[in-house]
mmCIF file as Biopython writes it, N, C-alpha, C and O atoms, coordinates in Angstrom:
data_model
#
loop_
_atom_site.group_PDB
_atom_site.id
_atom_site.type_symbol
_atom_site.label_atom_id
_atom_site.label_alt_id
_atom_site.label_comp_id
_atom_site.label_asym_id
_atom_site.label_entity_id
_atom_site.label_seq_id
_atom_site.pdbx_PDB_ins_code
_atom_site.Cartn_x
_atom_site.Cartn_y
_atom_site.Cartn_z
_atom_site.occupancy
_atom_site.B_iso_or_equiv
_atom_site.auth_seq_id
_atom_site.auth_asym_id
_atom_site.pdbx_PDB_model_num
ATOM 1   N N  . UNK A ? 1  ? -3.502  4.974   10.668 1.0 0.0 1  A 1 
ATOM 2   C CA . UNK A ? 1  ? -3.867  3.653   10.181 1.0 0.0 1  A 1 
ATOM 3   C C  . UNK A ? 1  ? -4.118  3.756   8.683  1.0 0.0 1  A 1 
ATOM 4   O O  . UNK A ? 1  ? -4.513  4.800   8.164  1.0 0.0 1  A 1 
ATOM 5   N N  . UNK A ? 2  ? -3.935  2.917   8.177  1.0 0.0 2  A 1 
ATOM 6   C CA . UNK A ? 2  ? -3.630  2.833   6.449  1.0 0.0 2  A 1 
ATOM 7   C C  . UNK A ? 2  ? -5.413  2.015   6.192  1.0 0.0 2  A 1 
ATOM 8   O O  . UNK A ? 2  ? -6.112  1.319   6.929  1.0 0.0 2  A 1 
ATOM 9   N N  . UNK A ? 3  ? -5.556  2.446   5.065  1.0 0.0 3  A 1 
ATOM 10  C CA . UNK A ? 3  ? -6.795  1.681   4.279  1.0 0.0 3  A 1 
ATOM 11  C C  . UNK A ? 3  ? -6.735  0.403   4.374  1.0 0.0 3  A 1 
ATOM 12  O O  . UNK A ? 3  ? -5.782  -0.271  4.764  1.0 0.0 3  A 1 
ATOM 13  N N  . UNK A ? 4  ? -7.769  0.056   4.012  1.0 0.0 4  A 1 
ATOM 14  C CA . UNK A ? 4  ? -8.147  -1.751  4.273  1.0 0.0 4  A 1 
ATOM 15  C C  . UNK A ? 4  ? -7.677  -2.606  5.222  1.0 0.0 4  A 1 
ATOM 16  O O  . UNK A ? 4  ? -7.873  -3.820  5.171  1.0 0.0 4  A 1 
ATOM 17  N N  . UNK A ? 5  ? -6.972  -1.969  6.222  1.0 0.0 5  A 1 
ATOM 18  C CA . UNK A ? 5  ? -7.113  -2.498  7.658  1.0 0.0 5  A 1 
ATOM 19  C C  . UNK A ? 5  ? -7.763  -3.441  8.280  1.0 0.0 5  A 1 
ATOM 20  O O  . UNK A ? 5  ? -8.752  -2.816  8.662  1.0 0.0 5  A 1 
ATOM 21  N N  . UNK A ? 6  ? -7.924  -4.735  8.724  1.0 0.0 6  A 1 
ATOM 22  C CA . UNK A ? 6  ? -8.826  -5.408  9.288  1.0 0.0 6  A 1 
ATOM 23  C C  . UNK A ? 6  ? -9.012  -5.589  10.857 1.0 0.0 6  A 1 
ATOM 24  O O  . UNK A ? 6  ? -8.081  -5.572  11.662 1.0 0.0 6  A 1 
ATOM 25  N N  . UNK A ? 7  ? -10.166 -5.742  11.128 1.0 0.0 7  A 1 
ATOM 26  C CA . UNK A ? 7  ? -10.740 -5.240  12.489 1.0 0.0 7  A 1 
ATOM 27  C C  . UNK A ? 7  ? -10.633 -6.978  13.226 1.0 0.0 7  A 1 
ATOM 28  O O  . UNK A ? 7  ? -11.444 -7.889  13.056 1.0 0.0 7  A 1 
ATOM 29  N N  . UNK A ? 8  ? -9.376  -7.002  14.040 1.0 0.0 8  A 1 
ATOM 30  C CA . UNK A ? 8  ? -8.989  -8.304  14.341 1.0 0.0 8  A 1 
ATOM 31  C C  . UNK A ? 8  ? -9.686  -8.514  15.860 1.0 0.0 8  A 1 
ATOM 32  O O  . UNK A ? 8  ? -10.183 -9.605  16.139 1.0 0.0 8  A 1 
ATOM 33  N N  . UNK A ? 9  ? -9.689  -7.360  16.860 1.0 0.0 9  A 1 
ATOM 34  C CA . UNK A ? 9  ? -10.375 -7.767  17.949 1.0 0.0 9  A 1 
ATOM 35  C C  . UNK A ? 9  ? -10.802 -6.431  18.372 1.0 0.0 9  A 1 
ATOM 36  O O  . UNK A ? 9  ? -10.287 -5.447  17.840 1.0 0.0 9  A 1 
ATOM 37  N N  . UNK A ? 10 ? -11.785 -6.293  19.371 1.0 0.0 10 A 1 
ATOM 38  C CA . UNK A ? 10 ? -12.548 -5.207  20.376 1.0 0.0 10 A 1 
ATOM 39  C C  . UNK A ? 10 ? -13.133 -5.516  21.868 1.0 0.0 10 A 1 
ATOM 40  O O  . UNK A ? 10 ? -13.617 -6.470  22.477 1.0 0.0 10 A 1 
ATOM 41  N N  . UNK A ? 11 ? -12.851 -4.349  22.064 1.0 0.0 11 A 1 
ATOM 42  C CA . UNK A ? 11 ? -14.363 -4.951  23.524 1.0 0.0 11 A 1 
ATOM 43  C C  . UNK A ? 11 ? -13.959 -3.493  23.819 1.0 0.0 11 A 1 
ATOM 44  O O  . UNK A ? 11 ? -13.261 -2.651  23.254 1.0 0.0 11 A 1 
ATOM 45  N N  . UNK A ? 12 ? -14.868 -3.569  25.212 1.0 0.0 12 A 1 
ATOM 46  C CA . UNK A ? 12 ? -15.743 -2.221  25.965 1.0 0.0 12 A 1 
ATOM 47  C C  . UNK A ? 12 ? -14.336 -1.817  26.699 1.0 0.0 12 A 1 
ATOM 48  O O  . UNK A ? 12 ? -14.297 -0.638  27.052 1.0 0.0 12 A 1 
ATOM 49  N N  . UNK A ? 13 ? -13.423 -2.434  26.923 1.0 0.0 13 A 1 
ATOM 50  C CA . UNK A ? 13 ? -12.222 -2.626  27.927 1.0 0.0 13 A 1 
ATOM 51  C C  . UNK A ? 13 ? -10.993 -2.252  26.862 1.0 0.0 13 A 1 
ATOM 52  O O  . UNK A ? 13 ? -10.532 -2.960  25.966 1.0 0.0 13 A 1 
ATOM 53  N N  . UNK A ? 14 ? -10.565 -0.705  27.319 1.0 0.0 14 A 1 
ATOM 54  C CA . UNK A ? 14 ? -9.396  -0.155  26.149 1.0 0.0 14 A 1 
ATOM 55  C C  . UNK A ? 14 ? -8.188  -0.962  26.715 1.0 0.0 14 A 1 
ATOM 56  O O  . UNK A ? 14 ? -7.291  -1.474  26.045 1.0 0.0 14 A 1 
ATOM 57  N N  . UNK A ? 15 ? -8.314  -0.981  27.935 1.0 0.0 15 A 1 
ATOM 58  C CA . UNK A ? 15 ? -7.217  -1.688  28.546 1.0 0.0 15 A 1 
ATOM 59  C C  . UNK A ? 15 ? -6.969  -2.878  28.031 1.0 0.0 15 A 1 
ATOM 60  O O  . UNK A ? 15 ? -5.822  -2.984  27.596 1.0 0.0 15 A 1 
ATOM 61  N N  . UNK A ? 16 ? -7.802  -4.037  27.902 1.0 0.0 16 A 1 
ATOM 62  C CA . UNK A ? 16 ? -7.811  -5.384  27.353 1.0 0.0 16 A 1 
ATOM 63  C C  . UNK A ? 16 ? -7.246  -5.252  25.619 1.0 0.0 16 A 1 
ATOM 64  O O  . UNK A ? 16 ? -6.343  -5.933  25.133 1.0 0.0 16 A 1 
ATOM 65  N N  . UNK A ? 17 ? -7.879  -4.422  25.055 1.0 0.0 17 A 1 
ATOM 66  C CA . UNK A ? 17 ? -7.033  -3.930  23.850 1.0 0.0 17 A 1 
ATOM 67  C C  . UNK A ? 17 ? -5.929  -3.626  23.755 1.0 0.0 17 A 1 
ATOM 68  O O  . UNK A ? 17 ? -5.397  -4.047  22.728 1.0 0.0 17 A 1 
ATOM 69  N N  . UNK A ? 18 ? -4.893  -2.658  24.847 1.0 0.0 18 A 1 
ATOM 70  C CA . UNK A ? 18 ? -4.324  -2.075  24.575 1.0 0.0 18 A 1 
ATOM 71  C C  . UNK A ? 18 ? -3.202  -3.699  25.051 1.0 0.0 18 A 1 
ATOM 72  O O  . UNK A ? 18 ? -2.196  -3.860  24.359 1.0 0.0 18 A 1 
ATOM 73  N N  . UNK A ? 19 ? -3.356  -4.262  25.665 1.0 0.0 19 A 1 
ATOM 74  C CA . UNK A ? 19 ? -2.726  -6.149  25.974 1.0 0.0 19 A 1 
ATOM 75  C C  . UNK A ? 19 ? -2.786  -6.663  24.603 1.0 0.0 19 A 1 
ATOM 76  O O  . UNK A ? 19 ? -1.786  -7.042  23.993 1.0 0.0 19 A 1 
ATOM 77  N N  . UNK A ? 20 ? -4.182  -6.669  24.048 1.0 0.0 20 A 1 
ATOM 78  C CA . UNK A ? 20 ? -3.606  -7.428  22.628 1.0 0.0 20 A 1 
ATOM 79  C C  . UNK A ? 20 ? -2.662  -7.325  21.688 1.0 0.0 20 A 1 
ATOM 80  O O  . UNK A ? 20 ? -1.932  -8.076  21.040 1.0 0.0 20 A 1 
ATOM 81  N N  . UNK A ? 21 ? -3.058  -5.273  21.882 1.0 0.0 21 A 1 
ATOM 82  C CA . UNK A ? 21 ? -2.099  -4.734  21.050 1.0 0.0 21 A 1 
ATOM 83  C C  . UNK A ? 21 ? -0.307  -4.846  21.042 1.0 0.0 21 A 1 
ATOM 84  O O  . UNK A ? 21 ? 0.438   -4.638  20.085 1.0 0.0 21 A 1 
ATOM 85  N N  . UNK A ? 22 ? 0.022   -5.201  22.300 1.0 0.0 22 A 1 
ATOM 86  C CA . UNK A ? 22 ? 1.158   -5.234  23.082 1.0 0.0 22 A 1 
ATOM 87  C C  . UNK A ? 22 ? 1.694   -6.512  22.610 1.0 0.0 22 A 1 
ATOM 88  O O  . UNK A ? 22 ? 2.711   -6.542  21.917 1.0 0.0 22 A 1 
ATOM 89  N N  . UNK A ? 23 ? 0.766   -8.050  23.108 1.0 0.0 23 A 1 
ATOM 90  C CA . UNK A ? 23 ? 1.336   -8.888  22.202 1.0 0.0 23 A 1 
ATOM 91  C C  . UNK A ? 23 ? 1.766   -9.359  21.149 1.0 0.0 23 A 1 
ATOM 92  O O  . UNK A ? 23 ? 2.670   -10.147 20.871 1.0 0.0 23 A 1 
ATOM 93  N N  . UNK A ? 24 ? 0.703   -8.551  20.334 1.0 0.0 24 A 1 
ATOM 94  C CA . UNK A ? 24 ? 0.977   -8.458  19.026 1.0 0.0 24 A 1 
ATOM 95  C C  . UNK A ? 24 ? 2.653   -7.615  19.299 1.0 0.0 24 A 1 
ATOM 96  O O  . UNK A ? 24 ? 3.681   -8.180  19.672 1.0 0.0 24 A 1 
ATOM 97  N N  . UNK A ? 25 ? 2.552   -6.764  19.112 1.0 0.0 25 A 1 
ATOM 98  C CA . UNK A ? 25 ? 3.893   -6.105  18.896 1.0 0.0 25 A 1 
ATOM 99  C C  . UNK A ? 25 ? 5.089   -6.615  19.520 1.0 0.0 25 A 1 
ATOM 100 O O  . UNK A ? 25 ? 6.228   -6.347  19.139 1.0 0.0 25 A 1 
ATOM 101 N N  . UNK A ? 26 ? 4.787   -7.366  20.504 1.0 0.0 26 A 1 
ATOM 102 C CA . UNK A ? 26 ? 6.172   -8.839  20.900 1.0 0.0 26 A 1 
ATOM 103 C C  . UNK A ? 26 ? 6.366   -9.486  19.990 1.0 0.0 26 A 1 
ATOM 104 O O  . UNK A ? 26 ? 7.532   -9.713  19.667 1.0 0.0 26 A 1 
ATOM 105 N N  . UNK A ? 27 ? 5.019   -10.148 19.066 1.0 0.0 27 A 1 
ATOM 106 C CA . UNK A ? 27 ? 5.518   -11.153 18.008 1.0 0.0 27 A 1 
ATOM 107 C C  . UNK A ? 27 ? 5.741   -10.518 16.928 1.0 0.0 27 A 1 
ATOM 108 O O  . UNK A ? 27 ? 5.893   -11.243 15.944 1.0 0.0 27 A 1 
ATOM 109 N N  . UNK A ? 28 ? 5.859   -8.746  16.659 1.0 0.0 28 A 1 
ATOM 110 C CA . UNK A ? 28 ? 6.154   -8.141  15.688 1.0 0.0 28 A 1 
ATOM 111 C C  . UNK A ? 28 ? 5.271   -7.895  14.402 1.0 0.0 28 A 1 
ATOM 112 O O  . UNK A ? 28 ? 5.633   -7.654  13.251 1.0 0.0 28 A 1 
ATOM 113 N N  . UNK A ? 29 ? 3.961   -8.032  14.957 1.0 0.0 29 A 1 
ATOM 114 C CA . UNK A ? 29 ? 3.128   -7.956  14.302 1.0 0.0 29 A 1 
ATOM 115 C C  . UNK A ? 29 ? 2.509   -6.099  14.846 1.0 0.0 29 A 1 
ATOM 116 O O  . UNK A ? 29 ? 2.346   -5.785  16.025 1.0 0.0 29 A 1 
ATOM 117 N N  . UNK A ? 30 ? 2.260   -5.100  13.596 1.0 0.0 30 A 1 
ATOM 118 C CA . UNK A ? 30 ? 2.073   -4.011  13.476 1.0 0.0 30 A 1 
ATOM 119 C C  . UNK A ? 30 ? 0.418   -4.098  13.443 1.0 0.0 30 A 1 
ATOM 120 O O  . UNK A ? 30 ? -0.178  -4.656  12.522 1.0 0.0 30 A 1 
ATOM 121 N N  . UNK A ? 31 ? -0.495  -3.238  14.993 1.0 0.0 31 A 1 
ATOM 122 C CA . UNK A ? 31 ? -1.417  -2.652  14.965 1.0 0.0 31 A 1 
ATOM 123 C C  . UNK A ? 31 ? -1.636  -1.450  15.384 1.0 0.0 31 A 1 
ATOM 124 O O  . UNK A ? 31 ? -0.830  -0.642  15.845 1.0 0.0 31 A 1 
ATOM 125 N N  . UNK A ? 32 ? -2.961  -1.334  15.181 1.0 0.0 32 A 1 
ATOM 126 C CA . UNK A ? 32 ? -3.491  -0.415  15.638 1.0 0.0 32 A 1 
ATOM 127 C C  . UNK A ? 32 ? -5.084  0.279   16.389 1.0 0.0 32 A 1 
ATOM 128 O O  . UNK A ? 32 ? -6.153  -0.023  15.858 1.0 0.0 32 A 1 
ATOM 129 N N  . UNK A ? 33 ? -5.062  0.969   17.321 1.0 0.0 33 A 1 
ATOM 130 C CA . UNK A ? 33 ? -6.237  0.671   17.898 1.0 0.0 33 A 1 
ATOM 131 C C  . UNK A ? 33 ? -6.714  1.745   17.601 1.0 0.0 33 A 1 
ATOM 132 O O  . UNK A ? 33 ? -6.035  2.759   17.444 1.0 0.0 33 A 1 
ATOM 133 N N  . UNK A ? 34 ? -8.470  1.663   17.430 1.0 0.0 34 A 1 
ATOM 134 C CA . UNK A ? 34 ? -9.217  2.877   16.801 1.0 0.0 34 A 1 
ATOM 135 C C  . UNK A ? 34 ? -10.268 2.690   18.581 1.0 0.0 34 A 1 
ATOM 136 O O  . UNK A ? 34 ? -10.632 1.642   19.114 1.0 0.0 34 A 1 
ATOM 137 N N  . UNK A ? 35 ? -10.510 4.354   19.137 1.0 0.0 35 A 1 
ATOM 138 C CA . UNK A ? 35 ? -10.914 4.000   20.029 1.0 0.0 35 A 1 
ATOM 139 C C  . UNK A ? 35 ? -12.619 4.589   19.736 1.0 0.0 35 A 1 
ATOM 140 O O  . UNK A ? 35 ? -12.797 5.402   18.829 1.0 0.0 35 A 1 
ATOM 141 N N  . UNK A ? 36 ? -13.566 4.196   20.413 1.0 0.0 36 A 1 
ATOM 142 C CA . UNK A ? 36 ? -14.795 4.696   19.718 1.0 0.0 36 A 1 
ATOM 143 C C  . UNK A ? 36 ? -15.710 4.966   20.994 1.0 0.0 36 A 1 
ATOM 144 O O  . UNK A ? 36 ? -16.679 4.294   21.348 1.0 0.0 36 A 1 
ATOM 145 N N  . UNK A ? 37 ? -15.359 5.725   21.403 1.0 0.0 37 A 1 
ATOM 146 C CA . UNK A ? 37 ? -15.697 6.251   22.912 1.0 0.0 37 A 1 
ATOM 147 C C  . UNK A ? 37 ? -17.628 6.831   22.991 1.0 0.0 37 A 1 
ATOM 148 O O  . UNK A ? 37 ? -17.648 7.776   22.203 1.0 0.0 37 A 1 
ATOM 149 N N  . UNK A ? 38 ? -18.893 6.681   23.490 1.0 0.0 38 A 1 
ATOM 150 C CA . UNK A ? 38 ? -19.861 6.880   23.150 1.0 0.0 38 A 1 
ATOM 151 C C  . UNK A ? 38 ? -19.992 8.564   23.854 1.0 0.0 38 A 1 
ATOM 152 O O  . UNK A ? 38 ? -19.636 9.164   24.868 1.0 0.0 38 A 1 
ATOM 153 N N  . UNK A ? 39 ? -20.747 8.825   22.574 1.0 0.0 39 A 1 
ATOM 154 C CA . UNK A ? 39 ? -20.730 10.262  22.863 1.0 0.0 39 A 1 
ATOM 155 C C  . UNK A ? 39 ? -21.441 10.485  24.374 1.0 0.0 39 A 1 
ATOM 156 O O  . UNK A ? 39 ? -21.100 11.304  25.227 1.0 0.0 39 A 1 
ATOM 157 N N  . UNK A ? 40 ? -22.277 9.731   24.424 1.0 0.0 40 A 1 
ATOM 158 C CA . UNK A ? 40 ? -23.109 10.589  26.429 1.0 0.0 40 A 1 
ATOM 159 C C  . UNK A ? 40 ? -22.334 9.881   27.026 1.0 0.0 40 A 1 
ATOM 160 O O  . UNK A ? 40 ? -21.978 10.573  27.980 1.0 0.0 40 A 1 
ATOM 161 N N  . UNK A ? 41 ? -21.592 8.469   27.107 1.0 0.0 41 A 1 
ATOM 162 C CA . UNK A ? 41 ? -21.103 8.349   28.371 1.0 0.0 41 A 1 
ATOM 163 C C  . UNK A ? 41 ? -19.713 7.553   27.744 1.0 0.0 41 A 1 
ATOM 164 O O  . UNK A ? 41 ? -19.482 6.375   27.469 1.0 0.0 41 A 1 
ATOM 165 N N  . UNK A ? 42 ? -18.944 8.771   27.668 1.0 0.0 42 A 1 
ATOM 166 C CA . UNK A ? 42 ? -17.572 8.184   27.104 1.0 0.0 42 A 1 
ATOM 167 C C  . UNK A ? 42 ? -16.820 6.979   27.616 1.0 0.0 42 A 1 
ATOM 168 O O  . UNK A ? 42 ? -15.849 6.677   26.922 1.0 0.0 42 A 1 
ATOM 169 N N  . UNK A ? 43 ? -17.118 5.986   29.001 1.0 0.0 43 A 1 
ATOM 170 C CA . UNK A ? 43 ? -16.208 5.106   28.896 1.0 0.0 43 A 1 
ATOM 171 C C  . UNK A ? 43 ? -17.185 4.060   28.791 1.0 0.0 43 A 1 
ATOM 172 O O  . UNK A ? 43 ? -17.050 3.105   29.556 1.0 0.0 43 A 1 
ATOM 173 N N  . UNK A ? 44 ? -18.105 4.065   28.016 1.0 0.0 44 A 1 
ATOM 174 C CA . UNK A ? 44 ? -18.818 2.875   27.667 1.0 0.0 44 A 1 
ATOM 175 C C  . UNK A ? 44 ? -18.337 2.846   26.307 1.0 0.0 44 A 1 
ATOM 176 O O  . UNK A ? 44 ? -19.273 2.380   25.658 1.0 0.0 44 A 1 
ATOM 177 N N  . UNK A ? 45 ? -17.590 3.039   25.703 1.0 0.0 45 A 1 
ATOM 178 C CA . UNK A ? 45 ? -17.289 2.852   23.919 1.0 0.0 45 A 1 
ATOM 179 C C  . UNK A ? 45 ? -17.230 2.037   23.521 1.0 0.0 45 A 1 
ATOM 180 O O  . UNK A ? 45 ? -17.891 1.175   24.100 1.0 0.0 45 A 1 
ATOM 181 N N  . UNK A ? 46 ? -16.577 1.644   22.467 1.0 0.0 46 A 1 
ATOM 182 C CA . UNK A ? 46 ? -16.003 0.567   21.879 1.0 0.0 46 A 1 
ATOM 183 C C  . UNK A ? 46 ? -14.348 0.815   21.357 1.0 0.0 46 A 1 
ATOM 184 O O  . UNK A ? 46 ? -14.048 1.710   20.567 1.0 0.0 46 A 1 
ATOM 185 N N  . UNK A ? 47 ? -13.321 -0.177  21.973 1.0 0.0 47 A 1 
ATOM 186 C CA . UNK A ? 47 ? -12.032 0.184   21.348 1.0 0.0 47 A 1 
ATOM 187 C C  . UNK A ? 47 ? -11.607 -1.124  20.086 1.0 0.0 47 A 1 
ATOM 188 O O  . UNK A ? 47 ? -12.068 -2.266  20.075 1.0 0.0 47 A 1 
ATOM 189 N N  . UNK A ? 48 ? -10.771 -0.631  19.257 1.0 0.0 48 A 1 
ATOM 190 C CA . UNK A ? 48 ? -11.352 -1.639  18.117 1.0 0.0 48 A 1 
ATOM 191 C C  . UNK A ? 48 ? -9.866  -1.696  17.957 1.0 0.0 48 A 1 
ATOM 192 O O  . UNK A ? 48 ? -9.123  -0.722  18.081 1.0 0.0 48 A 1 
ATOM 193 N N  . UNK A ? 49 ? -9.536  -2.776  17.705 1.0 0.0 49 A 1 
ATOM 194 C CA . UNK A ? 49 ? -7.607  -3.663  16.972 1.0 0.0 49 A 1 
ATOM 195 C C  . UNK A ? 49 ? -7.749  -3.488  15.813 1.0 0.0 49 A 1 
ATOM 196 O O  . UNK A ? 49 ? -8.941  -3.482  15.504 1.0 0.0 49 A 1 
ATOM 197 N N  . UNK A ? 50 ? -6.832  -3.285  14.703 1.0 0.0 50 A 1 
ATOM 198 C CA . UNK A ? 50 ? -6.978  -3.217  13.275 1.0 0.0 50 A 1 
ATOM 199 C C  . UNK A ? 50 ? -5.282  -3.617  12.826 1.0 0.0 50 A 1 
ATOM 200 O O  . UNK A ? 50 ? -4.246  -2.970  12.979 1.0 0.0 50 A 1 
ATOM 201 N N  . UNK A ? 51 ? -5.521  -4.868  12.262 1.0 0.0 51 A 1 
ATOM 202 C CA . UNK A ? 51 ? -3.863  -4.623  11.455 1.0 0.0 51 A 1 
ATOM 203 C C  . UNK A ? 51 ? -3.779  -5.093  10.069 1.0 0.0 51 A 1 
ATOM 204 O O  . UNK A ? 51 ? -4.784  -5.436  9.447  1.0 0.0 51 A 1 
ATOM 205 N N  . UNK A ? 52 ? -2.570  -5.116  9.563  1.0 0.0 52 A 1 
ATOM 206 C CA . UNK A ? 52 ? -3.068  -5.355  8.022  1.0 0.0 52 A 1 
ATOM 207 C C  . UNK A ? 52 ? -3.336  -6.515  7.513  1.0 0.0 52 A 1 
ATOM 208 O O  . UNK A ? 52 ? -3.170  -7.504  8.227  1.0 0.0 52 A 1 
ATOM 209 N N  . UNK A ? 53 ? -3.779  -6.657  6.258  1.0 0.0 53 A 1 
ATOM 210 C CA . UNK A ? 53 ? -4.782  -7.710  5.776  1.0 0.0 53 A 1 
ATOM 211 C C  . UNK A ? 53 ? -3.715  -8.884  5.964  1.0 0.0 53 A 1 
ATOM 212 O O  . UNK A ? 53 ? -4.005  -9.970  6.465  1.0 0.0 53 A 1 
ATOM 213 N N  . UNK A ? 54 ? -2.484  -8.546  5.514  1.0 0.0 54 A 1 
ATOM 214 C CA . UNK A ? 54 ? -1.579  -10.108 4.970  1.0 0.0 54 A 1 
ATOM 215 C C  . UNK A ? 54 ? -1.154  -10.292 6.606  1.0 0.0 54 A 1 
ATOM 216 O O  . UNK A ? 54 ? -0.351  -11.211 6.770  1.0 0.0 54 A 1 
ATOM 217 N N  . UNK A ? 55 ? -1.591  -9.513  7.954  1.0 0.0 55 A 1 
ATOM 218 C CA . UNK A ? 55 ? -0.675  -10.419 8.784  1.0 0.0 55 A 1 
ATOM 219 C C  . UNK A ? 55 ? -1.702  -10.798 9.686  1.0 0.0 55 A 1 
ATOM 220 O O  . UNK A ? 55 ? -1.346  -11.504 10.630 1.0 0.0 55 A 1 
ATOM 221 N N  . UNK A ? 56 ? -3.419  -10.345 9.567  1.0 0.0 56 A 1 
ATOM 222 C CA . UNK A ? 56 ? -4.061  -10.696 9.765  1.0 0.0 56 A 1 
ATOM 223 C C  . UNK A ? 56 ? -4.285  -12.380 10.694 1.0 0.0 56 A 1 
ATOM 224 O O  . UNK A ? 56 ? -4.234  -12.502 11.918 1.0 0.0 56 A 1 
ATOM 225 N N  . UNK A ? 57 ? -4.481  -13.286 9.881  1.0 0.0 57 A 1 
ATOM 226 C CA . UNK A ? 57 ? -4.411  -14.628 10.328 1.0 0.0 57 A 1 
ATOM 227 C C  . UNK A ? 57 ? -3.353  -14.674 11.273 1.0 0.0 57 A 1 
ATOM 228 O O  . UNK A ? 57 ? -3.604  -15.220 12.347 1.0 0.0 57 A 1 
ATOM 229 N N  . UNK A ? 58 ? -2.036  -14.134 11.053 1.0 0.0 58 A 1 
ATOM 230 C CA . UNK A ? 58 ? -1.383  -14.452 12.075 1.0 0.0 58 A 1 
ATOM 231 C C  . UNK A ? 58 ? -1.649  -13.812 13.319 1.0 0.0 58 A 1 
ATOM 232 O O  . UNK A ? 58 ? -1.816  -14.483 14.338 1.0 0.0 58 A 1 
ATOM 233 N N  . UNK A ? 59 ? -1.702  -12.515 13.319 1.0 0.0 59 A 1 
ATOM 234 C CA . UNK A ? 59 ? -2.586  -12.066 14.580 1.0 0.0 59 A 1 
ATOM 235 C C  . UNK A ? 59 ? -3.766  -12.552 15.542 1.0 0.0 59 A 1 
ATOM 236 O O  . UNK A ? 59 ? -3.901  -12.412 16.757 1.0 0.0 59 A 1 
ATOM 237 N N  . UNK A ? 60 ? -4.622  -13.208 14.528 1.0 0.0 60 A 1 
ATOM 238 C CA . UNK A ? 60 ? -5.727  -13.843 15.143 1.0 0.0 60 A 1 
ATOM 239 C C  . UNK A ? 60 ? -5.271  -15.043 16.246 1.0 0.0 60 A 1 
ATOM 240 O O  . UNK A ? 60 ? -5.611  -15.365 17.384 1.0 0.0 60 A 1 
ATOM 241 N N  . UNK A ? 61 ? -4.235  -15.545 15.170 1.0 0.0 61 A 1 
ATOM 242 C CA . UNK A ? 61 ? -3.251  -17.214 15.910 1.0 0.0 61 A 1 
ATOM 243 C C  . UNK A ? 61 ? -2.269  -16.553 17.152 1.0 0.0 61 A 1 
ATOM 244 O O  . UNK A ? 61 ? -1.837  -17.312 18.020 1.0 0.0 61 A 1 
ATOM 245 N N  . UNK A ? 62 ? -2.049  -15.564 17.171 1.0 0.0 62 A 1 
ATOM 246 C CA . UNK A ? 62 ? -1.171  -15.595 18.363 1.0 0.0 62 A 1 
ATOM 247 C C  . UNK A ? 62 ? -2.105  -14.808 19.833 1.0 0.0 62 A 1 
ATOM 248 O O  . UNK A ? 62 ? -2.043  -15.105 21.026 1.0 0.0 62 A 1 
ATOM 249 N N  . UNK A ? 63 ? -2.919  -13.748 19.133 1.0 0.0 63 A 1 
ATOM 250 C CA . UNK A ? 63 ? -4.283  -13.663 20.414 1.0 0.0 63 A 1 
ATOM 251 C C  . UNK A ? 63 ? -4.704  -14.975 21.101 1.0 0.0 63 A 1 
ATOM 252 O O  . UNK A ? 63 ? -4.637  -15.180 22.313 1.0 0.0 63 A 1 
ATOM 253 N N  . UNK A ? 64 ? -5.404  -16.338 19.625 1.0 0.0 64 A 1 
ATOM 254 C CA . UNK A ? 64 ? -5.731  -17.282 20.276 1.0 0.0 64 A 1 
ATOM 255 C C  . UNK A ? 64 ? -4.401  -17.757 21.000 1.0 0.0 64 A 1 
ATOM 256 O O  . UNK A ? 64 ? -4.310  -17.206 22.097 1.0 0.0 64 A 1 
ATOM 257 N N  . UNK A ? 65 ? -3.501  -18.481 20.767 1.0 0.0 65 A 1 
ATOM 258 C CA . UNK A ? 65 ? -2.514  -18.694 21.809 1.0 0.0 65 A 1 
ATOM 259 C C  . UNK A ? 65 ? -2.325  -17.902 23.007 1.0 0.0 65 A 1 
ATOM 260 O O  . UNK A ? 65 ? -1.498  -18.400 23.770 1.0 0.0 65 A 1 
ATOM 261 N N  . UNK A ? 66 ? -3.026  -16.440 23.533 1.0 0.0 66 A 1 
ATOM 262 C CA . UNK A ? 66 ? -1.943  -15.928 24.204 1.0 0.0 66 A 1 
ATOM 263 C C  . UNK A ? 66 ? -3.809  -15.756 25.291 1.0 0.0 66 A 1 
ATOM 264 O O  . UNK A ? 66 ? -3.967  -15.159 26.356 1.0 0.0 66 A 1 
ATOM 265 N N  . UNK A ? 67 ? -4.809  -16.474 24.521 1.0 0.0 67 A 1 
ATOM 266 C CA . UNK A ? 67 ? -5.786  -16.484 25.354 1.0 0.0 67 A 1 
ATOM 267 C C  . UNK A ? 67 ? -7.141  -15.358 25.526 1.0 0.0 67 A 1 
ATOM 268 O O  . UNK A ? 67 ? -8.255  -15.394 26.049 1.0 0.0 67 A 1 
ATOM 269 N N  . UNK A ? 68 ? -5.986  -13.963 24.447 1.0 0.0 68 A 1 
ATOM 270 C CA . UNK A ? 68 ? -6.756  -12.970 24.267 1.0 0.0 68 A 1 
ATOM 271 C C  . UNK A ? 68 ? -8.277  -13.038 22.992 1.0 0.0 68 A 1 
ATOM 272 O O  . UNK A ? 68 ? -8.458  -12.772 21.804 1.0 0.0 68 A 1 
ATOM 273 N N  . UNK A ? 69 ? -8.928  -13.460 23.933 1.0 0.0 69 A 1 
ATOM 274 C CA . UNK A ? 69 ? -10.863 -12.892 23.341 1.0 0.0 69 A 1 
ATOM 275 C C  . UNK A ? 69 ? -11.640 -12.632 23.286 1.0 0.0 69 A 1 
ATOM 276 O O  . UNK A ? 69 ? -12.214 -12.624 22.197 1.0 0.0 69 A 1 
#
């Protein structure tokens, strides 16, 4: 993942991330997921979306369309 990245969506559910991430990449929009797993009980983490700044907004608009939040 490249610098200044913006953190477009998350939750506790890598799976539900790894759907956003997917749509996104149908509408050709480039992310990436940072996963943040808690050290005592690794599947309570946090998995985090990140894509770049200029396609940003559009990412946000096609999650909301696609229902993902």
């Amino acid at each position: 993942m490249k610098e200044n990245w913006v953190k477009i969506y998350s939750s506790t559910d890598l799976v539900r991330v790894k759907i956003a991430e997917d749509v996104l990449k149908q509408n050709g929009i480039e992310s990436h997921i940072v996963n943040k797993p808690d050290s005592m009980l690794p599947m309570l983490g946090q998995a985090e979306l990140f894509t770049p700044p200029e396609k940003s907004d559009a990412a946000l608009k096609v999650l909301k369309n696609n229902k993902i939040d």
